[in-house]
Each structure stands twice: as C-alpha cells, then as structure tokens.
N, C-alpha and C positions, 0 to 999 in steps of 0.2 A: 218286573214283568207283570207280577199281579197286581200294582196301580195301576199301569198302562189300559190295562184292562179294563180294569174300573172305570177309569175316567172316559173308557170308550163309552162303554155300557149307557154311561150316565150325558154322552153329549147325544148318543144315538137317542135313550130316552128325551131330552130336552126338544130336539130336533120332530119327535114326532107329536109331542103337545104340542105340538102349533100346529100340525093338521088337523082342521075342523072339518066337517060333514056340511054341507051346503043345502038348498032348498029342490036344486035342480036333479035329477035322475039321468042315469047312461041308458040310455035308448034302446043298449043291446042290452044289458043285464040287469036293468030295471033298481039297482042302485045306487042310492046318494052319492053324488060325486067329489072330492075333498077337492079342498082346498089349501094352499101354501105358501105363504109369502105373496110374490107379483105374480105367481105362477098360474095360467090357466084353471079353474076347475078342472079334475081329472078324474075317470073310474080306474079305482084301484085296480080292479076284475082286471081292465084292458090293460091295464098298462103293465102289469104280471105280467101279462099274455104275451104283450108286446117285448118284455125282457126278453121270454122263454122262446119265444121266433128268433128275435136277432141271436140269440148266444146258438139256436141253432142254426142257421144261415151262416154266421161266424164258423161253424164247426163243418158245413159242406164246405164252404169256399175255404180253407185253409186244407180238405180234405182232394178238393181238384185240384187246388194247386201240388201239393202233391203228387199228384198223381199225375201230371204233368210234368214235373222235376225229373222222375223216373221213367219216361216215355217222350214223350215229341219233343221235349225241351234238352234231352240229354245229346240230341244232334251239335245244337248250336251250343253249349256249352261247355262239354265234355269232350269234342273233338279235338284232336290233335296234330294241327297242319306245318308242313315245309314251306306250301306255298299256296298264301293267303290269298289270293285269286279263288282258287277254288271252293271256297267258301261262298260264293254266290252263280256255282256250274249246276246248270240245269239242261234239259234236250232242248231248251227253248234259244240257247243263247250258246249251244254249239256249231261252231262255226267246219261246214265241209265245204265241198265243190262238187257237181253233178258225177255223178257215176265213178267218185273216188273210194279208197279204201275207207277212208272216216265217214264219206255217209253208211255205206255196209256197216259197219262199228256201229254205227247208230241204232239202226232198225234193230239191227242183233241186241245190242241192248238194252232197247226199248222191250221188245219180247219179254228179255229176260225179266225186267220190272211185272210186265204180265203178271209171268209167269209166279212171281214171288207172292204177288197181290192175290192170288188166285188160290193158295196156301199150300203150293210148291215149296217142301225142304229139300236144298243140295246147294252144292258150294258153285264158284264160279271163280275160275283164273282167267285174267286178263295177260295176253301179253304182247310184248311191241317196241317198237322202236320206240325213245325220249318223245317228248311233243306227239305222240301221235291220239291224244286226248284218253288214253285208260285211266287217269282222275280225274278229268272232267266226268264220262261214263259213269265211274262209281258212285262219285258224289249224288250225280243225275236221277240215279235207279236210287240211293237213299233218301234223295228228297221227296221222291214221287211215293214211295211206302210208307213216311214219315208221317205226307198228308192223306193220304188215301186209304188205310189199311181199315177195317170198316169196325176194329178195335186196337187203341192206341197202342202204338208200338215202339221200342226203344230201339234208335240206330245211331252208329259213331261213325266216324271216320279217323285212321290214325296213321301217322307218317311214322310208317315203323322206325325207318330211321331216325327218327326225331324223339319219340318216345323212349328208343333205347339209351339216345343221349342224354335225355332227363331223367330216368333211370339210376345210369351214372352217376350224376350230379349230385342224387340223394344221399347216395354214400356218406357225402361229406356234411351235407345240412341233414341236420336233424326236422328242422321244420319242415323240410319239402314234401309236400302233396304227393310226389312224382316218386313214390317207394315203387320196390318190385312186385309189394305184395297188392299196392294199391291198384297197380297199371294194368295185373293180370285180373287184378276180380272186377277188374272195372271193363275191360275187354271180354272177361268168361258171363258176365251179366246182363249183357245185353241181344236181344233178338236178330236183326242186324251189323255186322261187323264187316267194314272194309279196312283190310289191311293194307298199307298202301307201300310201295317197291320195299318189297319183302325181297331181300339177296342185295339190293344195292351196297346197302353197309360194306360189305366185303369189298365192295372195290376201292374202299379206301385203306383197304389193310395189304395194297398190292407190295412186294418187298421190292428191292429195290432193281433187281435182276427181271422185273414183271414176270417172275414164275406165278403159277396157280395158285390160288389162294381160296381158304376155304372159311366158313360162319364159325366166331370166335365159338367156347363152351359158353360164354356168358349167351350171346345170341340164340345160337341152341334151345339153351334152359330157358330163357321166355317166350 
C-alpha cells in the first residue's frame, strides 16, 4: 500500500513539471496562464473555479433527481396496476355519453381534484358498478395533482388486489421487493394514495355453497 502511494505521489509530481507558466495572462484574474502538453493555455484560477461549479451543478442535479424519485416520479414507478390501460386514464381521454351517469362521475371528480389541489385533506370512496370508469377517475385526479400541485407531491396508484398477491408471493422469495413490510411503508409514505377495489379479493374466496364470505386476517392486517 505504502508504494502504491509513492509511486502515485511521484507520477503526480512528474505530471506537474511539465506545467510551465506562459507569456499570455487570464483576462479575468490577471495570471499567467500554464501550459501542458497539446493542451490549450489555461488559468489555473478558472479552471479550480470551473471544477468547484461542475462538482456543484453535479451535486443539485443528482439532488433534483432525487427529489423527483420521491414525488412526481413515484406515480409512474411505484404504481401497482391489474389493468395496464389505466396507466395512461386522464378526464381528457374519458370516454361518456351526454347526460349519462359517467359524465356526472366526471365533473364530481373533477371537483374533487379541485378540491385536493386547493389543500383540501379527506378521503374519497368511489363506488359502482365493473366498467363504470372509478379507475379511470382515480388515476385522473392522481395525474392532475401529480402535475399541478404548486409543490411536488408523491401519489401511487395500487390494485389492492394485486398487491396482496405480491405480498404472498414474498413469502417464498427472499428477494422480492414485494414484502409486507415494503408495501405498507410504501403505501403509509406517500401524499396521495389510491386504493383500488378494495373488498374484491373476497369474491374469490366465495366457498362453494356461494355462502357469505368475508376479508381473509391476512387482508385485514394490511
């Protein structure tokens, strides 16, 4: 280790006897400008300056991204969908017919976006026949908060049923991203949260007599 060193020490010194002092001056700091090899004349002064910028510019931009990973970006990454359609549902590209129940649905939820935007806290259940667009809706009001919110804000979307099945799954892989512990702090951390047919689960747990059937303890507990 302590050659290694040495021999650094010693090619760094090598390396800087060949910078010589030129005849020309930096315009801005009034000294001599070195020289090196094919390289340009250059002021040391600026070119410090110039490290000490980029390593800071390097230090915001990896600081936005960031902070972008934990807010607007955590929609489209972190979401957790049944059906992948909805992943591009907006009020733009919701489809009703004049004076039907879904355009009502609409304006109602449009409101509600308002309402969120405007920094209104309280929850919101949707409910309704299959198809009658409450995950289109959801997604809708999460994309408009997403972009709009007048400070970044983090929002998911998640197919509870889907999530609970990845859940599961964890059990048995060790590797899986998809723990209990991951899903819920990853659900309890965010601004934003659509939970999407919450209760469905159970209708696949119908016995066989179609008696009542009710949210396993596992579903319960998350």
């Amino acid at each position: 280790m302590m050659t290694d060193l040495t021999f650094s020490l010693a090619d760094v010194q090598a390396i800087t006897s060949q910078v010589v002092k030129t005849d020309e001056r930096c315009p801005i700091h009034d000294e001599p400008l070195s020289s090196f090899k094919n390289i340009e004349p250059f002021c040391q002064i600026c070119r410090k300056e110039q490290i000490l910028q980029d390593s800071k510019n390097l230090g915001e931009s990896a600081y936005k991204a960031h902070q972008l990973r934990i807010t607007t970006k955590v929609l489209t990454l972190d979401s957790i969908l049944y059906d992948e359609t909805i992943e591009n549902a907006t009020f733009e590209n919701f489809n009703y017919q004049p004076d039907s129940n879904e355009k009502a649905a609409r304006g109602q939820a449009g409101r509600l976006a308002e309402r969120y935007l405007n920094g209104e806290v309280f929850n919101s259940l949707f409910s309704g026949e299959p198809g009658s667009g409450k995950s289109h809706l959801a997604m809708a009001i999460l994309k408009v908060l997403n972009s709009n919110c007048k400070e970044p804000v983090s929002c998911l979307f998640i197919s509870f049923d889907e999530v609970l099945s990845l859940i599961r799954d964890s059990f048995n892989n060790s590797e899986s991203k998809y723990t209990e512990l991951n899903m819920v702090d990853l659900m309890g951390s965010v601004d934003y949260l659509v939970l999407d047919d919450v209760g469905s689960e159970s209708g696949r747990l119908k016995k066989a007599d179609n008696s009542q059937t009710y949210a396993t303890d596992f579903t319960i507990k998350i």
